[in-house]
C-alpha positions in Angstrom: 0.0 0.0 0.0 2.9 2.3 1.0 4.3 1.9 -2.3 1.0 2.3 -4.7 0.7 5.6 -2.6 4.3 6.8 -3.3 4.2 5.5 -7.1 1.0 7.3 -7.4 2.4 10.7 -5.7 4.8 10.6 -8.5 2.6 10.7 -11.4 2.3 13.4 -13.7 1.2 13.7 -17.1 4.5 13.5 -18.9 5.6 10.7 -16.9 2.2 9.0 -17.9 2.9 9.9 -21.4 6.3 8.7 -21.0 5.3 5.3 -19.6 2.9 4.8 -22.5 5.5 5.4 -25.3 7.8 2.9 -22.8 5.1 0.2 -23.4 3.8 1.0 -26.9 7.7 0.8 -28.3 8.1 -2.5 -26.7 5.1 -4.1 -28.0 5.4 -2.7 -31.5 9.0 -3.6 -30.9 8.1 -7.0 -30.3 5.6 -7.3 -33.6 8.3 -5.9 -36.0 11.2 -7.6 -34.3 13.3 -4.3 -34.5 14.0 -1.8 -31.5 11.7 1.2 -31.5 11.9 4.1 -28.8 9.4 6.4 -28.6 10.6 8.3 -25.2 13.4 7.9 -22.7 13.0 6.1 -19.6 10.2 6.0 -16.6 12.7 4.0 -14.5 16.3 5.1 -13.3 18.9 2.9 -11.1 21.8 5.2 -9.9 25.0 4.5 -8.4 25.9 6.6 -5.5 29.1 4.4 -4.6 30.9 1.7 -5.8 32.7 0.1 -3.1 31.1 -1.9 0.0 31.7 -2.4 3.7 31.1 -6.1 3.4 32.6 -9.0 1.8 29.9 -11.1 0.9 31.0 -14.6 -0.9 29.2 -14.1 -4.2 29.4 -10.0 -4.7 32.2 -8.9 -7.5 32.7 -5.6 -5.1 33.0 -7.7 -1.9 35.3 -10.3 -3.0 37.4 -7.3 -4.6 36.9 -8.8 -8.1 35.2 -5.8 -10.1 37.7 -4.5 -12.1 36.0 -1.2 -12.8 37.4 1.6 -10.8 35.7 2.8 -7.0 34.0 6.0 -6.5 31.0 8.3 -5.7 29.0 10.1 -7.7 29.0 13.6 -7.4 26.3 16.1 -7.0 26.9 17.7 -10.3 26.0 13.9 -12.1 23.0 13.4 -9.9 21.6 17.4 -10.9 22.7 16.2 -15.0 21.1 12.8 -14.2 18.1 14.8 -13.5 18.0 17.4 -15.6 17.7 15.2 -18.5 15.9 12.3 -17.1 14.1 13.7 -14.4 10.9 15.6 -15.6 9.7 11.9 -17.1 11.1 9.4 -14.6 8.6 7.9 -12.1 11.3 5.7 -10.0 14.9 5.8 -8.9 16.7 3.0 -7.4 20.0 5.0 -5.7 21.8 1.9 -5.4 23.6 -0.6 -8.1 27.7 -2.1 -7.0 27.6 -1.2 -3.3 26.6 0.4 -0.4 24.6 3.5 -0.4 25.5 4.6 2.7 29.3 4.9 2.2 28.3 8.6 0.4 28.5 11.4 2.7 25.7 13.6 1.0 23.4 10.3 0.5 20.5 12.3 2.2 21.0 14.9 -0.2 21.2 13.0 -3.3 18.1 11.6 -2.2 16.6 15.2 -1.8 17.7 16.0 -5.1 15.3 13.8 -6.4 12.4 14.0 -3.8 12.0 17.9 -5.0 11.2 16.8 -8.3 8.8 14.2 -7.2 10.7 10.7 -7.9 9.7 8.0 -5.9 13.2 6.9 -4.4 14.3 3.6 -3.0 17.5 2.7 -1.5 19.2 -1.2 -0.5 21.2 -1.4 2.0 23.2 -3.8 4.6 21.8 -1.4 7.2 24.9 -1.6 9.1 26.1 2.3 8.7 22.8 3.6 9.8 23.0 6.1 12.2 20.0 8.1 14.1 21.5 11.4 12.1 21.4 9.5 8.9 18.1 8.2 9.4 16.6 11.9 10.3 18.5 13.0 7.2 16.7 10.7 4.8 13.7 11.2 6.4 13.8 15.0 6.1 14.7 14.2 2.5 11.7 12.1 1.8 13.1 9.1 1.0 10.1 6.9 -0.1 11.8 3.3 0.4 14.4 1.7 2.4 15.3 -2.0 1.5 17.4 -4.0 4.0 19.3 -7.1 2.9 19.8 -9.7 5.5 19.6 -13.0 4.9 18.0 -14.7 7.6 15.8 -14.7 10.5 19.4 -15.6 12.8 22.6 -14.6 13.1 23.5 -18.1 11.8 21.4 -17.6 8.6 22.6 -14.5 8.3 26.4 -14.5 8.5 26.3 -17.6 5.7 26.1 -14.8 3.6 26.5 -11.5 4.7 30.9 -11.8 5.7 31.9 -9.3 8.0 28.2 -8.0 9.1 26.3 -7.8 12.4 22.6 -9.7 12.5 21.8 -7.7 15.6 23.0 -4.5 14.6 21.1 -4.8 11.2 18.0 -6.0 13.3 18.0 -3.0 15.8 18.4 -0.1 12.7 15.3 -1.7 11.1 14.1 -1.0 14.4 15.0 2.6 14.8 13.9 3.4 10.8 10.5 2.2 12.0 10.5 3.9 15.2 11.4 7.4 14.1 9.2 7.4 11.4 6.6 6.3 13.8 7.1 9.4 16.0 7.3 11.7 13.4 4.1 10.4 12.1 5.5 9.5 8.3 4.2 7.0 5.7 7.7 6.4 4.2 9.9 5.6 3.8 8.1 1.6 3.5 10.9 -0.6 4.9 11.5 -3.6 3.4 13.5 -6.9 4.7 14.9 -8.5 1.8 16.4 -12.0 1.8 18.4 -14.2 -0.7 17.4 -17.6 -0.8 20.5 -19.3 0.1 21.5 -23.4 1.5 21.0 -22.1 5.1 17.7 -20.1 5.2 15.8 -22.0 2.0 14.1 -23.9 5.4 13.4 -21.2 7.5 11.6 -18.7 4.9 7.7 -18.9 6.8 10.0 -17.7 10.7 11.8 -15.2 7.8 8.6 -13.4 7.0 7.4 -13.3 10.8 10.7 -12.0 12.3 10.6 -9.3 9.7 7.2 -8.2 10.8 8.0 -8.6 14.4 11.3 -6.2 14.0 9.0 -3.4 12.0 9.5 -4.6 8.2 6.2 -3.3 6.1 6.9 -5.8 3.4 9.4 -9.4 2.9 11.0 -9.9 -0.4 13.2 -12.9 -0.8 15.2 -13.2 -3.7 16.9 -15.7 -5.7 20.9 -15.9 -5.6 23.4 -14.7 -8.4 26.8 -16.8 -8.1 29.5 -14.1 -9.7 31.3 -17.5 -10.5 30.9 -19.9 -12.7 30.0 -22.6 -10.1 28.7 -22.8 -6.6 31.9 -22.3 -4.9 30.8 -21.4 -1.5 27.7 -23.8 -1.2 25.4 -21.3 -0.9 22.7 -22.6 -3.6 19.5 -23.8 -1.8 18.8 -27.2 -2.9 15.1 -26.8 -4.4 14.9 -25.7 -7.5 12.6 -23.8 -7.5 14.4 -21.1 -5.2 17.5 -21.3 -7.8 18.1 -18.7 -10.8 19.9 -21.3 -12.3 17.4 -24.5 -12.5 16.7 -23.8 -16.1 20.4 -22.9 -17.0 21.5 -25.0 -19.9 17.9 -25.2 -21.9 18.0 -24.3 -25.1 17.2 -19.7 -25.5 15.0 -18.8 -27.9 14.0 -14.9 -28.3 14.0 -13.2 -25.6 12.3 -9.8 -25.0 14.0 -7.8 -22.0 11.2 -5.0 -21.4 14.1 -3.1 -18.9 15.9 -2.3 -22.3 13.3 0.2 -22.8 11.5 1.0 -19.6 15.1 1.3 -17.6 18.2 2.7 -17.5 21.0 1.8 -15.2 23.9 5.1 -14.3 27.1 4.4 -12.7 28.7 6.8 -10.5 31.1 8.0 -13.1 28.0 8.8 -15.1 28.6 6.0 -17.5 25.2 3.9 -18.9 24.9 0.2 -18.6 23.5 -2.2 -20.3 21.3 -3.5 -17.2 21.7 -4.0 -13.7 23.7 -7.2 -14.8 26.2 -4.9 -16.5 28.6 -4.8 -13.3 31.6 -3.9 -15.3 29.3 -0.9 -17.2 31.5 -2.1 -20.4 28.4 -3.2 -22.7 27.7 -0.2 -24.3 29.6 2.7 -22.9 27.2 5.5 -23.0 28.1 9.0 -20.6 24.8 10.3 -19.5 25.6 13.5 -18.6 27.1 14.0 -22.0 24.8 12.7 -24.4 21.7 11.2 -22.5 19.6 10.6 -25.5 22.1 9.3 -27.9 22.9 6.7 -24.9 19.7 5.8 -25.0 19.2 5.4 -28.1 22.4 4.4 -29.9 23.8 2.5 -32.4 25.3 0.1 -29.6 22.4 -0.3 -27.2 19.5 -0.9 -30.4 21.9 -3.8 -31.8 21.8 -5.4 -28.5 17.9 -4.8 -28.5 17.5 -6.4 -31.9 19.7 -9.3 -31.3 17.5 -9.8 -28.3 13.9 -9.3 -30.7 15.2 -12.0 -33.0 16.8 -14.5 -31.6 20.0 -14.2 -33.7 23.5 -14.0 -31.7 22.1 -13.3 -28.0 24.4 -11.0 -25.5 26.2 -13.7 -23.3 25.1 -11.4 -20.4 21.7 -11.7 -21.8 21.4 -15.3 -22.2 22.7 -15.9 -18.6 20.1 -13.4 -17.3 16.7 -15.3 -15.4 16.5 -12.5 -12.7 13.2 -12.9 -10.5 11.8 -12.6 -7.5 9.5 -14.6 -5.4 
């Protein structure tokens, strides 16, 4: 409910418009087989920092493999970001390779785009959460707050999440809900999200309890993504159904990825990506706050579109793509 209202206190009529040329290209896309854009995106993920406090098994930043170099975005990308995109996008996800929280001027990023009506959502291992932070993103609207931790115990929790603190994850879940509580606020809607991993997969009914017991509004869990090519830490749950990868190795036939026109994913550098999948951001190599449009729309990123409408020589990073959530 929190989130229909926030979604719905972001509309406006160009962002309407906007979303209806988002689905009419795709479907006429779809009939023609060949990539037609009739307006630039209704959904944003951007990068405040690339770097993490954790070291989780499976997480190219964690484990120190992304090869891309660190950073944080600057104030001058975000205002870019929205001067171009802004006026038509509905959503912003300020999160992509790492922790959120690591940016200083976080609360005013998210600000940035609160005054322009954006519904913004962060994701977050919670652990550098502090009572000034939280009044900060408060004050600055922030319409959603997504916690990751992986379990209903510490146990269940440190499989995964190397280097973290179940309690101290637990008890800033507590004081998001609190303060916004006394302040008499709607958002930001806190969410507990979990990945589905070998020590939780029989626990996930407790999961959803414990996250409504600590002051969660909603429970996602969330299949895992192994950055290797195999299950090298033993994290995969054994059923199937919980796994990204139980259909991995059946045959791909066309594929139509509606993100590639309904989302676009920024880097802190200001650099456009393929897809949230494009960790390296190497795909296409677009510079938003250069030319946003021609990103968008460019030679590069409508070949990948059309291989992905026919059939015919699918992206690799496409192929291996069965994101979901349960």
């Amino acid at each position: 409910m929190r989130r229909l209202v926030g979604i719905i206190q972001s509309i406006t009529p160009a962002r309407l418009l906007t979303l209806a040329g988002v689905c009419f290209g795709f479907v006429l896309s779809r009939l023609l087989k060949r990539p037609i854009l009739f307006s630039s995106p209704s959904f944003l993920t951007v990068e405040p920092v690339c770097g993490c406090n954790l070291q989780c098994p499976e997480c190219p930043v964690g484990t120190n493999e992304l090869v891309r170099p660190r950073g944080q975005i600057s104030l001058e990308t975000v205002d870019s970001i929205i001067e171009h995109l802004g006026t038509k996008a509905i959503w912003v996800n300020l999160y992509f390779q790492g922790e959120p929280l690591l940016h200083p001027n976080l609360p005013e990023i998210v600000a940035h785009f609160s005054k322009r009506k954006i519904f913004t959502s962060i994701s977050t291992n919670g652990l550098l959460l502090t009572a000034e932070m939280v009044d900060g993103l408060l004050e600055a609207k922030l319409k959603e707050i997504i916690f990751s931790i992986d379990g209903a115990s510490e146990e269940e929790y440190l499989a995964y999440r190397k280097g973290g603190s179940f309690s101290k994850v637990v008890g800033n879940i507590q004081m998001v809900a609190a303060k916004r509580k006394a302040m008499g606020l709607l958002f930001p809607r806190i969410v507990f999200q979990s990945l589905i991993t070998s020590a939780n997969e029989g626990n996930l009914k407790n999961i959803r309890r414990f996250a409504k017991s600590v002051g969660a509004d909603a429970v996602e869990l969330k299949t895992l993504n192994l950055s290797h090519a195999a299950d090298s830490n033993n994290l995969l749950p054994s059923k199937s159904k919980f796994s990204r990868y139980s259909n991995l190795g059946k045959k791909q036939s066309r594929l139509s990825c509606f993100r590639l026109w309904s989302n676009t994913v920024i880097a802190w550098d200001g650099r456009m990506a393929l897809c949230c999948m494009d960790k390296e951001v190497d795909a296409i190599c677009g510079e938003v706050f250069s030319y946003p449009i021609n990103s968008w729309n460019s030679v590069q990123l409508n070949g990948i579109r059309a291989r992905l409408l026919t059939g015919v020589d699918i992206p690799r990073i496409c192929s291996r793509c069965s994101l979901h959530t349960l």
